[in-house]
mmCIF file as gemmi writes it, N, C-alpha and C atoms, coordinates in Angstrom:
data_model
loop_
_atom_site.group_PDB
_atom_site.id
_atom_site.type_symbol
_atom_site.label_atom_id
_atom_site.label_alt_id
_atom_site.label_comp_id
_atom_site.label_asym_id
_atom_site.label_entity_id
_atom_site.label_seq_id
_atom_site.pdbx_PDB_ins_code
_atom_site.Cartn_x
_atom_site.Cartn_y
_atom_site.Cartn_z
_atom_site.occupancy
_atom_site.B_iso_or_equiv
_atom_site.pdbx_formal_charge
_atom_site.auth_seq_id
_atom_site.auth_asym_id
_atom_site.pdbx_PDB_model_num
ATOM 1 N N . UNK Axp A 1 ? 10.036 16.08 11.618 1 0 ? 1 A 1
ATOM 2 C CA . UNK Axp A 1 ? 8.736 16.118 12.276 1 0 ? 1 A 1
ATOM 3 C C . UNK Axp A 1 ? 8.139 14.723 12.418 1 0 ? 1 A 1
ATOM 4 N N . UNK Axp A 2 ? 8.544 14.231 11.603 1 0 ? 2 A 1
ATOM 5 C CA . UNK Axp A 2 ? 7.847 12.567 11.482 1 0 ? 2 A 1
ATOM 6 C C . UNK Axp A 2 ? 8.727 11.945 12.588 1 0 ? 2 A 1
ATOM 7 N N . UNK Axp A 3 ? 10.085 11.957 12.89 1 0 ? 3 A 1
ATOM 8 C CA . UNK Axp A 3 ? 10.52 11.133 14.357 1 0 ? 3 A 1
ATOM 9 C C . UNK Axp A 3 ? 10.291 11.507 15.159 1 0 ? 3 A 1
ATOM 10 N N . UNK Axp A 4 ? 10.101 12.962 15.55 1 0 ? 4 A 1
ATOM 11 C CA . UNK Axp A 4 ? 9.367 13.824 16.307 1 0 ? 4 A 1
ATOM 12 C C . UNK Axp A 4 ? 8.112 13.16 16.47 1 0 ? 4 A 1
ATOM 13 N N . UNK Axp A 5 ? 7.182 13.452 16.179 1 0 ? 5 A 1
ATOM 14 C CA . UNK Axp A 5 ? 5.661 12.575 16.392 1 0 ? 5 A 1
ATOM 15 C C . UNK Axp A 5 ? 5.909 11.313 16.538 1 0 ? 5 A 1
ATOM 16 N N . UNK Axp A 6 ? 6.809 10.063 16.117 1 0 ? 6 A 1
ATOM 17 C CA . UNK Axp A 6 ? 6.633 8.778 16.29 1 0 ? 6 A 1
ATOM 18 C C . UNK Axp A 6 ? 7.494 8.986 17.643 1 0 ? 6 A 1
ATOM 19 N N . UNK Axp A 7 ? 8.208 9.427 18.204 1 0 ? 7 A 1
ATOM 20 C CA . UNK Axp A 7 ? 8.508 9.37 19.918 1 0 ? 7 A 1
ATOM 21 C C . UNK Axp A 7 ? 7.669 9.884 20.515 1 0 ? 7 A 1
ATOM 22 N N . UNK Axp A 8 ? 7.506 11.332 20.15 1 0 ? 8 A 1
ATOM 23 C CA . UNK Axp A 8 ? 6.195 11.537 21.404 1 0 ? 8 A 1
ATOM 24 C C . UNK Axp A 8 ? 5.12 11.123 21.628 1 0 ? 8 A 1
ATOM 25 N N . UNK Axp A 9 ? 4.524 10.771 19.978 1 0 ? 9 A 1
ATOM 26 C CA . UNK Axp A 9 ? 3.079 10.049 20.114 1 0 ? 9 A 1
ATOM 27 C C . UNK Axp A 9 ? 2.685 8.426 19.62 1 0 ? 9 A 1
ATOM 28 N N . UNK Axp A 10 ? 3.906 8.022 19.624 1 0 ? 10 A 1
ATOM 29 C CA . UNK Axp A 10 ? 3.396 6.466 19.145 1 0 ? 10 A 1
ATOM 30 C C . UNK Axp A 10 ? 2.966 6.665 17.833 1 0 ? 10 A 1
ATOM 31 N N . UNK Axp A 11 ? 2.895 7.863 16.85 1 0 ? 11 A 1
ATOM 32 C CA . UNK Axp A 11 ? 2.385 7.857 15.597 1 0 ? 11 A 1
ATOM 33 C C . UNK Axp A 11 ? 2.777 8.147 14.362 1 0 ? 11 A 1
ATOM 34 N N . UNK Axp A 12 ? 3.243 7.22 13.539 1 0 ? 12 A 1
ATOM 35 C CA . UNK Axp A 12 ? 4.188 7.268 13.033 1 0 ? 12 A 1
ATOM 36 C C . UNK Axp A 12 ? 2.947 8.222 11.072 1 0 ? 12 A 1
ATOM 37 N N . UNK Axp A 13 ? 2.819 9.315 10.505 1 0 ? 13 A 1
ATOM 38 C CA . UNK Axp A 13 ? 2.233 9.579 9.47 1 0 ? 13 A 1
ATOM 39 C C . UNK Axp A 13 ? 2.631 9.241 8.7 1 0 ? 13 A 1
ATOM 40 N N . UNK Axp A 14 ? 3.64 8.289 7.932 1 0 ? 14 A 1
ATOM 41 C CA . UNK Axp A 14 ? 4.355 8.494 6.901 1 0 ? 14 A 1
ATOM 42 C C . UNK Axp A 14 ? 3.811 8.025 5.369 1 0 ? 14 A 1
ATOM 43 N N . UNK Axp A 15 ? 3.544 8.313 4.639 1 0 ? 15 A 1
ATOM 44 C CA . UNK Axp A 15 ? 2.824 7.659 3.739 1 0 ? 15 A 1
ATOM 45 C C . UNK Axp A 15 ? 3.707 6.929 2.498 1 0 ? 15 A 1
ATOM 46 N N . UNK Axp A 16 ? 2.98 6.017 2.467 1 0 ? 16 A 1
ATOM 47 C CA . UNK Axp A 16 ? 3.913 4.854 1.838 1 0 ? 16 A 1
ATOM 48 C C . UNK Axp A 16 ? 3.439 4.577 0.304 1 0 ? 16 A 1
ATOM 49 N N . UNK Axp A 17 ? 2.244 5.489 -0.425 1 0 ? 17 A 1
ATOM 50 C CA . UNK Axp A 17 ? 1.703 5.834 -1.645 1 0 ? 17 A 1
ATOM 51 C C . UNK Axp A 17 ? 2.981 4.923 -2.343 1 0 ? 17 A 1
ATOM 52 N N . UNK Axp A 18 ? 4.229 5.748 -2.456 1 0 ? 18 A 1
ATOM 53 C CA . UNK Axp A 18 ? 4.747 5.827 -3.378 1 0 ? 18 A 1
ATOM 54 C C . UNK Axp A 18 ? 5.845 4.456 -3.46 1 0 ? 18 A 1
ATOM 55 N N . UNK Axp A 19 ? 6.048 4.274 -2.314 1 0 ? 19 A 1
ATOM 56 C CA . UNK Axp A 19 ? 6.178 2.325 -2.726 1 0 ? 19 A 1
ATOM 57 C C . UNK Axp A 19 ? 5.591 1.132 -2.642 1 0 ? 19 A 1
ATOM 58 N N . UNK Axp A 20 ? 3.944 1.269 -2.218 1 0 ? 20 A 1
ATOM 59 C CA . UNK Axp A 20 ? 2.805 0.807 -3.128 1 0 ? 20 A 1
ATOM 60 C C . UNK Axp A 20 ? 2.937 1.024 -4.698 1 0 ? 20 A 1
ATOM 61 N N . UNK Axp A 21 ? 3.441 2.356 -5.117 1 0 ? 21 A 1
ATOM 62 C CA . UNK Axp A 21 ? 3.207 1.878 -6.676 1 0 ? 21 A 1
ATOM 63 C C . UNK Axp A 21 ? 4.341 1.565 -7.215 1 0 ? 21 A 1
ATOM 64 N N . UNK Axp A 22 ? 5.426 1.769 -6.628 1 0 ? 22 A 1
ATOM 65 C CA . UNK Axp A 22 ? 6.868 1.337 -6.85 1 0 ? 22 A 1
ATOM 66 C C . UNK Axp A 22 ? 6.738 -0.303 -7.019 1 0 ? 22 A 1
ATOM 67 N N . UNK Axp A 23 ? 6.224 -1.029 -5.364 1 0 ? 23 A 1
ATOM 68 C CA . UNK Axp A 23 ? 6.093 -2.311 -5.609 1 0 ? 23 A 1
ATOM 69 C C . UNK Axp A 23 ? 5.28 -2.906 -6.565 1 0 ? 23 A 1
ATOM 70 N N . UNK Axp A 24 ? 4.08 -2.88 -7.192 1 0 ? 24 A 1
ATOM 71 C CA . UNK Axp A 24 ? 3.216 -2.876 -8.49 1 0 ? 24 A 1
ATOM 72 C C . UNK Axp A 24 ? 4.277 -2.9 -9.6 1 0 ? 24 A 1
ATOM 73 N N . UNK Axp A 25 ? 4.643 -1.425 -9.474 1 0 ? 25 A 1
ATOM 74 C CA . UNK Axp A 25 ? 5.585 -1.793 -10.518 1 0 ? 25 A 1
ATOM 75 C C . UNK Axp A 25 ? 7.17 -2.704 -11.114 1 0 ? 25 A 1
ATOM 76 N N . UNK Axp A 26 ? 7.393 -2.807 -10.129 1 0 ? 26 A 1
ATOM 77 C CA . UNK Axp A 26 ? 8.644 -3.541 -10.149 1 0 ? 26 A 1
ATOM 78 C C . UNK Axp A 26 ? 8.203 -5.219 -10.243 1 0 ? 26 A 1
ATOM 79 N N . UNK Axp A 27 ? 6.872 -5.994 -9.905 1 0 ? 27 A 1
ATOM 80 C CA . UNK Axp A 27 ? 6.69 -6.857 -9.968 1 0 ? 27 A 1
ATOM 81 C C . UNK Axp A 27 ? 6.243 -7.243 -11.652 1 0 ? 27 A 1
ATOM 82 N N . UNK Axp A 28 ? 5.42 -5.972 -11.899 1 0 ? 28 A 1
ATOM 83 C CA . UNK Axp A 28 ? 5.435 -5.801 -13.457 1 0 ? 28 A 1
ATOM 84 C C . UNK Axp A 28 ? 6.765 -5.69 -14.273 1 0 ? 28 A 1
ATOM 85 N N . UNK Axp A 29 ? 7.42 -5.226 -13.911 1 0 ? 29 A 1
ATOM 86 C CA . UNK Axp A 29 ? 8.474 -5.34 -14.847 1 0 ? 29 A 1
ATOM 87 C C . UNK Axp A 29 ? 9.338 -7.131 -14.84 1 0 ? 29 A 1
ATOM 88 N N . UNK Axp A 30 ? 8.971 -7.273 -13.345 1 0 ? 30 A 1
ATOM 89 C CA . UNK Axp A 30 ? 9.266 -9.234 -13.128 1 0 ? 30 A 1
ATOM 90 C C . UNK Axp A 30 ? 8.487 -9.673 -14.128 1 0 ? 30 A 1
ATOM 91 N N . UNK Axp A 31 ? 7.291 -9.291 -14.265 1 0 ? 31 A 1
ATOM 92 C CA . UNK Axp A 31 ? 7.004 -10.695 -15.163 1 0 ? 31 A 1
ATOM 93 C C . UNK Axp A 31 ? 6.858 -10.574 -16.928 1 0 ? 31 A 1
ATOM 94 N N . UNK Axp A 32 ? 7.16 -9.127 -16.919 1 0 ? 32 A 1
ATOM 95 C CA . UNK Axp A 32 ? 7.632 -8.485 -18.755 1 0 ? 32 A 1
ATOM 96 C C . UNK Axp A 32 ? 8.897 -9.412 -18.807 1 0 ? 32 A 1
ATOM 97 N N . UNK Axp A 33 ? 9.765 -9.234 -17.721 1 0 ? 33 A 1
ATOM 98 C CA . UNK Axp A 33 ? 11.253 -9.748 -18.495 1 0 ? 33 A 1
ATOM 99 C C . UNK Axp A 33 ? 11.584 -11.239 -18.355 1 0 ? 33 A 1
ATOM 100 N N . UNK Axp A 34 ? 10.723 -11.811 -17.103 1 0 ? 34 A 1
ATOM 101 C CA . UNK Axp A 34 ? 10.737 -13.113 -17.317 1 0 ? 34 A 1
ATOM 102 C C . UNK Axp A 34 ? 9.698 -14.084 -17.533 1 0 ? 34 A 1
ATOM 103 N N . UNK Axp A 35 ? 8.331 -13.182 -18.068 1 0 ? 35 A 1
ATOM 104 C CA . UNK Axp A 35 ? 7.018 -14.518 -18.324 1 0 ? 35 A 1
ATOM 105 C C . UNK Axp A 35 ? 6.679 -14.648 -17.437 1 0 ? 35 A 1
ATOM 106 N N . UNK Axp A 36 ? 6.584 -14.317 -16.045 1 0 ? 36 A 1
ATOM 107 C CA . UNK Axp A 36 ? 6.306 -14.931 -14.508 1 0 ? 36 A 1
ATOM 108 C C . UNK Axp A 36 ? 4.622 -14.438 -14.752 1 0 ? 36 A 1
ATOM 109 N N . UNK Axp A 37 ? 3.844 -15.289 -15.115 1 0 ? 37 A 1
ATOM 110 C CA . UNK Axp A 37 ? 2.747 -14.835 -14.484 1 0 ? 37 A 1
ATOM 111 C C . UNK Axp A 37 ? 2.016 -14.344 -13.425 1 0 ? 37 A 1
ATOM 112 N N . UNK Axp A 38 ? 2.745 -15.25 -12.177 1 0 ? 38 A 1
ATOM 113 C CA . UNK Axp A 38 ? 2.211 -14.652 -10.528 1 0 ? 38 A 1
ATOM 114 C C . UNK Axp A 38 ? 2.807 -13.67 -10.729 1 0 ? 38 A 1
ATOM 115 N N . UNK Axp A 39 ? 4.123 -12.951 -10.795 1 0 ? 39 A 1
ATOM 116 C CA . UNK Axp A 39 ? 4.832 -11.864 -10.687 1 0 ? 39 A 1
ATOM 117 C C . UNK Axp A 39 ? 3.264 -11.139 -11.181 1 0 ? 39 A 1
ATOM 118 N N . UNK Axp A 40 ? 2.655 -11.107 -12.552 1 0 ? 40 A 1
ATOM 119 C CA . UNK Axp A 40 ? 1.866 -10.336 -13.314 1 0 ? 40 A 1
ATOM 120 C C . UNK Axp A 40 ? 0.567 -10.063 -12.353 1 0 ? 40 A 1
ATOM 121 N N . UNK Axp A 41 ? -0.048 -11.469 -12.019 1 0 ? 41 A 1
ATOM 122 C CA . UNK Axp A 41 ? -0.764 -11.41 -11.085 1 0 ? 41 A 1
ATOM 123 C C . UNK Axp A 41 ? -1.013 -10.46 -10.157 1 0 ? 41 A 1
ATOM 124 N N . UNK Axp A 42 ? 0.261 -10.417 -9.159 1 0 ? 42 A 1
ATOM 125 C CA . UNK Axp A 42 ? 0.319 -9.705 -7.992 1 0 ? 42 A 1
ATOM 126 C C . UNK Axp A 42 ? 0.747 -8.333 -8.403 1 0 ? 42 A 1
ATOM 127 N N . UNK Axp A 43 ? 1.076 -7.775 -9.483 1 0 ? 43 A 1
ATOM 128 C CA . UNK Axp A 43 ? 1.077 -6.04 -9.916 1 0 ? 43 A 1
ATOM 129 C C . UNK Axp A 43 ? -0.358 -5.752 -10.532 1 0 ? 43 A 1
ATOM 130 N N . UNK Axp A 44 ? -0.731 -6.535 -10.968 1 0 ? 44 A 1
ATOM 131 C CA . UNK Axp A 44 ? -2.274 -6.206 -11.178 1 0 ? 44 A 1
ATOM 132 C C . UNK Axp A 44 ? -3.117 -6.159 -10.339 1 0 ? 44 A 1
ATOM 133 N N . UNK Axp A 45 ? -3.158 -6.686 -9.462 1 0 ? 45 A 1
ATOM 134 C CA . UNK Axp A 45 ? -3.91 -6.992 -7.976 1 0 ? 45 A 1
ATOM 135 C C . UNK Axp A 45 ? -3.294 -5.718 -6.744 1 0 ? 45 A 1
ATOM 136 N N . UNK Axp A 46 ? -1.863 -5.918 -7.215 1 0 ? 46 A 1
ATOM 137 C CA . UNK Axp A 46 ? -1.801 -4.62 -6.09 1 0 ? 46 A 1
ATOM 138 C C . UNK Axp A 46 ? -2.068 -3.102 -6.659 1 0 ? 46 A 1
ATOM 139 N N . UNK Axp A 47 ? -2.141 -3.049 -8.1 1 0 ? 47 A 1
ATOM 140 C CA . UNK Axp A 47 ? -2.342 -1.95 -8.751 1 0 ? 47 A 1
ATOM 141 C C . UNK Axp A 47 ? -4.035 -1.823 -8.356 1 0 ? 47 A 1
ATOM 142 N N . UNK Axp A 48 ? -4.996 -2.724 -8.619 1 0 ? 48 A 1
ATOM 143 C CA . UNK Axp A 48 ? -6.419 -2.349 -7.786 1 0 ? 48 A 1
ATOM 144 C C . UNK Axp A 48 ? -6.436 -1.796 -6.567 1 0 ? 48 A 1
ATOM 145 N N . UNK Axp A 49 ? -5.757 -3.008 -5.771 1 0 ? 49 A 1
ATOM 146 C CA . UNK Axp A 49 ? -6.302 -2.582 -4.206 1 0 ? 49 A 1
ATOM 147 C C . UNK Axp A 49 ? -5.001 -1.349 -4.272 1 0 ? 49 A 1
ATOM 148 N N . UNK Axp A 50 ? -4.479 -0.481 -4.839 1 0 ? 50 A 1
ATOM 149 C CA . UNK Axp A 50 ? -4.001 0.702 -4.697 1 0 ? 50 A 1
ATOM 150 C C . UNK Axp A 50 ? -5.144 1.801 -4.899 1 0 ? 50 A 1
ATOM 151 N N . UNK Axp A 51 ? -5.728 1.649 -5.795 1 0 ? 51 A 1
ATOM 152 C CA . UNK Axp A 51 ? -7.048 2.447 -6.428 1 0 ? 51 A 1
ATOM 153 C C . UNK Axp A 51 ? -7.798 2.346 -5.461 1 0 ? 51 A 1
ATOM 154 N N . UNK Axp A 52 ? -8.496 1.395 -4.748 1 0 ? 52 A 1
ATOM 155 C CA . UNK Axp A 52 ? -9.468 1.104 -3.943 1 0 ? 52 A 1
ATOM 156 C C . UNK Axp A 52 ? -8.81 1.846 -2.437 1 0 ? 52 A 1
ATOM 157 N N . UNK Axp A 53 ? -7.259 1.785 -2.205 1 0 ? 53 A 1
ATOM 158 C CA . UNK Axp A 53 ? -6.959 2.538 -0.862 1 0 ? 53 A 1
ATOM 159 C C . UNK Axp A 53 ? -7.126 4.013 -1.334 1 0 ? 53 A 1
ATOM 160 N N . UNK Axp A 54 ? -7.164 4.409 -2.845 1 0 ? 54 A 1
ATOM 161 C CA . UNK Axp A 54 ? -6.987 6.112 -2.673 1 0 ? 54 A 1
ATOM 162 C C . UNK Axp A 54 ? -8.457 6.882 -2.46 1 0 ? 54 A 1
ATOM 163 N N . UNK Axp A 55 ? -9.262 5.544 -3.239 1 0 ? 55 A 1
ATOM 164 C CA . UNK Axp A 55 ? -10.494 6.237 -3.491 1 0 ? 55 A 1
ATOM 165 C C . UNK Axp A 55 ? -10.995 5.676 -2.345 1 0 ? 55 A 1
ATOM 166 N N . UNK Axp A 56 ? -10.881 5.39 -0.957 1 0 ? 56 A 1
ATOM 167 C CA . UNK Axp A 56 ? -11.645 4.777 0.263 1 0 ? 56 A 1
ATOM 168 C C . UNK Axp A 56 ? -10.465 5.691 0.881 1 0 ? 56 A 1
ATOM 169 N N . UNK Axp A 57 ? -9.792 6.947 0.599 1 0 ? 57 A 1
ATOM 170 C CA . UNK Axp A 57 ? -9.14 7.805 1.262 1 0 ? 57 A 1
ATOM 171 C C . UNK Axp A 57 ? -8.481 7.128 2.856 1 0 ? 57 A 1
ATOM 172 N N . UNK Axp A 58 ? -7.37 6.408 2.387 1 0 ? 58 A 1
ATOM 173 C CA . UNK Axp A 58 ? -7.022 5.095 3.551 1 0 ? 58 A 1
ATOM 174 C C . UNK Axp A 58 ? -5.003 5.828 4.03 1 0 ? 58 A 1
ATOM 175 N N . UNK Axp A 59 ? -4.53 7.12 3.633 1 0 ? 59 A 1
ATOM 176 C CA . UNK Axp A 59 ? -3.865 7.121 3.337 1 0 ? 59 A 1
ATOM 177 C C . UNK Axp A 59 ? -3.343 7.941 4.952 1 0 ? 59 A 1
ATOM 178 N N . UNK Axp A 60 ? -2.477 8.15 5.688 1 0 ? 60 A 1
ATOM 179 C CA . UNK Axp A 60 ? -2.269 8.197 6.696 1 0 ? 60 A 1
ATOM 180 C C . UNK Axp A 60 ? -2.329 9.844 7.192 1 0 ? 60 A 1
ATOM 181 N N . UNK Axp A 61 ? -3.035 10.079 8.299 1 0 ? 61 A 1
ATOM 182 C CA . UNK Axp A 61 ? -4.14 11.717 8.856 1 0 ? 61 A 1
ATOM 183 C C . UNK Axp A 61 ? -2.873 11.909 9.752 1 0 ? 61 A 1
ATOM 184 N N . UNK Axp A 62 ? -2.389 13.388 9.298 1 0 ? 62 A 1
ATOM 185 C CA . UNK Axp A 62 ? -1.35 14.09 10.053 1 0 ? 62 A 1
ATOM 186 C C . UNK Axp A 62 ? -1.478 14.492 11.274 1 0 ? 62 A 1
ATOM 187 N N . UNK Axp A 63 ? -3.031 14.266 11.307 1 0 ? 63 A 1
ATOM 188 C CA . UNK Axp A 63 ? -3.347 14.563 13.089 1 0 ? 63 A 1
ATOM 189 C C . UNK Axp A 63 ? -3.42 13.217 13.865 1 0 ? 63 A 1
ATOM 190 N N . UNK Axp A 64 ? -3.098 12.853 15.409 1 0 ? 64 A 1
ATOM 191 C CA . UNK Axp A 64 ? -3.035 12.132 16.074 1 0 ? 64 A 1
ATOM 192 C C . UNK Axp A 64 ? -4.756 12.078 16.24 1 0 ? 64 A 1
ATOM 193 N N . UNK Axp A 65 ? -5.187 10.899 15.958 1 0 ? 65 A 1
ATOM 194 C CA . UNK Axp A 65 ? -6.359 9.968 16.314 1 0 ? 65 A 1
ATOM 195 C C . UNK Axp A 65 ? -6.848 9.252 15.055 1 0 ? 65 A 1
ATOM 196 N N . UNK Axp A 66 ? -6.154 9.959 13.698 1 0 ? 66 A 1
ATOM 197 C CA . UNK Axp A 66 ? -7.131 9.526 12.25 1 0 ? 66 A 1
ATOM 198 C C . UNK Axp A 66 ? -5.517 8.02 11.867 1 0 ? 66 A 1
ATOM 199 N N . UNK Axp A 67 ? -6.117 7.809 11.357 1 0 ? 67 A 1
ATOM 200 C CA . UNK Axp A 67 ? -5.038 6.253 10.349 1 0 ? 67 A 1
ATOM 201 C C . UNK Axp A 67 ? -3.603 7.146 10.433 1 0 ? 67 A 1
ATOM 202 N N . UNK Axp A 68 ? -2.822 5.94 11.101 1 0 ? 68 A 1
ATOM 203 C CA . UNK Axp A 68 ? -1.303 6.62 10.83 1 0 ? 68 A 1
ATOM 204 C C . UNK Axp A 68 ? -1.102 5.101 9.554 1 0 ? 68 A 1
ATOM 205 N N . UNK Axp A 69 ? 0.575 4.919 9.802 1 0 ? 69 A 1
ATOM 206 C CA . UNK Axp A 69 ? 1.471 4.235 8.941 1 0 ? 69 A 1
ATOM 207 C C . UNK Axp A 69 ? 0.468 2.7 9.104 1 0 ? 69 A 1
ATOM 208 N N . UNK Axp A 70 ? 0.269 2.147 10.864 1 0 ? 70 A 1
ATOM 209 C CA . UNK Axp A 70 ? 0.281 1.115 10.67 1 0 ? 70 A 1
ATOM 210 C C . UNK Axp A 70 ? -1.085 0.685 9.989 1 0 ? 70 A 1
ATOM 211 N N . UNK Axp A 71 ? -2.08 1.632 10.599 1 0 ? 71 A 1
ATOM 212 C CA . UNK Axp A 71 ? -3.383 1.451 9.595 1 0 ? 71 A 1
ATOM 213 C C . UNK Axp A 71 ? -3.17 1.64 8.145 1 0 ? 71 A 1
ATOM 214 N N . UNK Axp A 72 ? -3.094 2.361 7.547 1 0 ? 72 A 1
ATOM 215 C CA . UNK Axp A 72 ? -2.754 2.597 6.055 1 0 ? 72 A 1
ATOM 216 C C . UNK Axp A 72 ? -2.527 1.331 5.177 1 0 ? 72 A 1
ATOM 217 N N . UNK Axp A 73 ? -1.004 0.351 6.003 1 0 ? 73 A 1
ATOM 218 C CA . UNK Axp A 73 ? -0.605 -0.649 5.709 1 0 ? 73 A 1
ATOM 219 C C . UNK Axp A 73 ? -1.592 -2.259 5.614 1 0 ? 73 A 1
ATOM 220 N N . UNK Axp A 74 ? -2.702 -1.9 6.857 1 0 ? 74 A 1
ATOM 221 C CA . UNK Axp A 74 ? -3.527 -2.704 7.169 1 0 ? 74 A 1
ATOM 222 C C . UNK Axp A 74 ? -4.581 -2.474 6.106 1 0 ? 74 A 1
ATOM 223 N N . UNK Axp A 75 ? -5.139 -1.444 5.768 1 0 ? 75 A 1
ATOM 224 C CA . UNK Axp A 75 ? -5.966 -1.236 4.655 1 0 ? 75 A 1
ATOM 225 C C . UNK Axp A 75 ? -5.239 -1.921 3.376 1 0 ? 75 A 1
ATOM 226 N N . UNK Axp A 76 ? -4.01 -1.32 2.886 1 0 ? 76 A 1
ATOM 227 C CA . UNK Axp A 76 ? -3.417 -2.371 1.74 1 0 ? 76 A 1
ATOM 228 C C . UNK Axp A 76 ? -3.862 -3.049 1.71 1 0 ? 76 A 1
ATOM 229 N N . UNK Axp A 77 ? -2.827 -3.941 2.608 1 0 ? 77 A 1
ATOM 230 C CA . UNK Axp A 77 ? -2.985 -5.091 2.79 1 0 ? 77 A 1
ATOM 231 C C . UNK Axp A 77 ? -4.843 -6.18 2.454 1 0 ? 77 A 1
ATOM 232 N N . UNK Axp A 78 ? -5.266 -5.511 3.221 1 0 ? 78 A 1
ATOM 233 C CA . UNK Axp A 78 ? -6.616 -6.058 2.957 1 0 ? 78 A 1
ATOM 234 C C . UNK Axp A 78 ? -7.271 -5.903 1.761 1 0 ? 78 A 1
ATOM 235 N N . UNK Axp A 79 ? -7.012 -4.696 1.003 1 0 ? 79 A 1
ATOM 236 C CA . UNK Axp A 79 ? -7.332 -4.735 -0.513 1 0 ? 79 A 1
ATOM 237 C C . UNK Axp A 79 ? -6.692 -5.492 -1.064 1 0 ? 79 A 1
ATOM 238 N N . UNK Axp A 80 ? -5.688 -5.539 -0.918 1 0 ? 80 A 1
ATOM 239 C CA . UNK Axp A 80 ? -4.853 -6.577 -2.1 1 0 ? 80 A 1
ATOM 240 C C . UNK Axp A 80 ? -5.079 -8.329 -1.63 1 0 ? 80 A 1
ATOM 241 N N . UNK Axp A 81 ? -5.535 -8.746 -0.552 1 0 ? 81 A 1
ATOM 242 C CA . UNK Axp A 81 ? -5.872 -9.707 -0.341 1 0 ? 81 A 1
ATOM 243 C C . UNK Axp A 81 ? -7.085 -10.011 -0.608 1 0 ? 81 A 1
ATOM 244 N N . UNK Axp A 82 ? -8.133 -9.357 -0.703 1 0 ? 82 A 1
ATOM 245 C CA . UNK Axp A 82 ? -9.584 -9.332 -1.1 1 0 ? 82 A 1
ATOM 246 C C . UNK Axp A 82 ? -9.207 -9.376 -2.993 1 0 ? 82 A 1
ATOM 247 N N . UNK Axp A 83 ? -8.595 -8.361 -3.529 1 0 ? 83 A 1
ATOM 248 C CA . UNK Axp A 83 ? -8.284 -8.52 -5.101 1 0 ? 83 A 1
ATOM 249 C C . UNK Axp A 83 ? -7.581 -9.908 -5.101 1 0 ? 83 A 1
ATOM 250 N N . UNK Axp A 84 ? -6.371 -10.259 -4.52 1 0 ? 84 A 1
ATOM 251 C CA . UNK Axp A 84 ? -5.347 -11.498 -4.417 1 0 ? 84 A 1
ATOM 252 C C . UNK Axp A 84 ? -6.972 -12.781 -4.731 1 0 ? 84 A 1
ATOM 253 N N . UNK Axp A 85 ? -8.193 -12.878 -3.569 1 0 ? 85 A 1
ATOM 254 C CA . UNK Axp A 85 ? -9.161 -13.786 -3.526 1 0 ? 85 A 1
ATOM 255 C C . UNK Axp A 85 ? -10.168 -13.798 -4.894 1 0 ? 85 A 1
ATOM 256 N N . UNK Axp A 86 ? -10.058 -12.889 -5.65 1 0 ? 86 A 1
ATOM 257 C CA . UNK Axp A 86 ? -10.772 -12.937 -6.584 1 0 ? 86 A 1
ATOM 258 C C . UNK Axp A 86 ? -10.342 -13.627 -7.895 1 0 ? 86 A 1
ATOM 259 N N . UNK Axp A 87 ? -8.939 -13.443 -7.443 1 0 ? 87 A 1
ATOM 260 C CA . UNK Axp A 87 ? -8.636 -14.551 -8.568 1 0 ? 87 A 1
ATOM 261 C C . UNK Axp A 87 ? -8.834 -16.199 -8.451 1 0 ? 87 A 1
């Protein structure tokens, strides 16, 4: 159904939740095994602006007109760059 809708409608729903927290986590485990602080940095920062996309309900609308994939990504993105600036 999802290639289905991204040919007919340009809209791709797919939600990407789960490697948002995949990526968080795997950067955390970078900087447990090697000390990398930025590694630490950037799983802490993307672990916020993850919180901030669920609770600002940013996550991609199965109907054609609400946030698909590429918005969703654009919201990330902008949380974790707004958290990324606070440091």
């Amino acid at each position: 159904k999802h290639v289905q809708q991204l040919v007919k409608e340009d809209y791709l729903r797919w939600d990407s939740l789960g490697e948002f927290l995949a990526l968080a986590v795997s950067f955390e485990h970078l900087a447990q095994t090697t000390g990398n602080a930025r590694a630490q940095v950037l799983a802490d920062t993307l672990d916020r602006a993850t919180g901030t996309f669920l609770n600002e309900d940013k996550s991609p609308s199965r109907k054609l007109g609400g946030i698909d994939n590429r918005g969703s990504h654009f919201y990330l993105a902008l949380y974790w760059a707004r958290e990324l600036a606070r440091q």
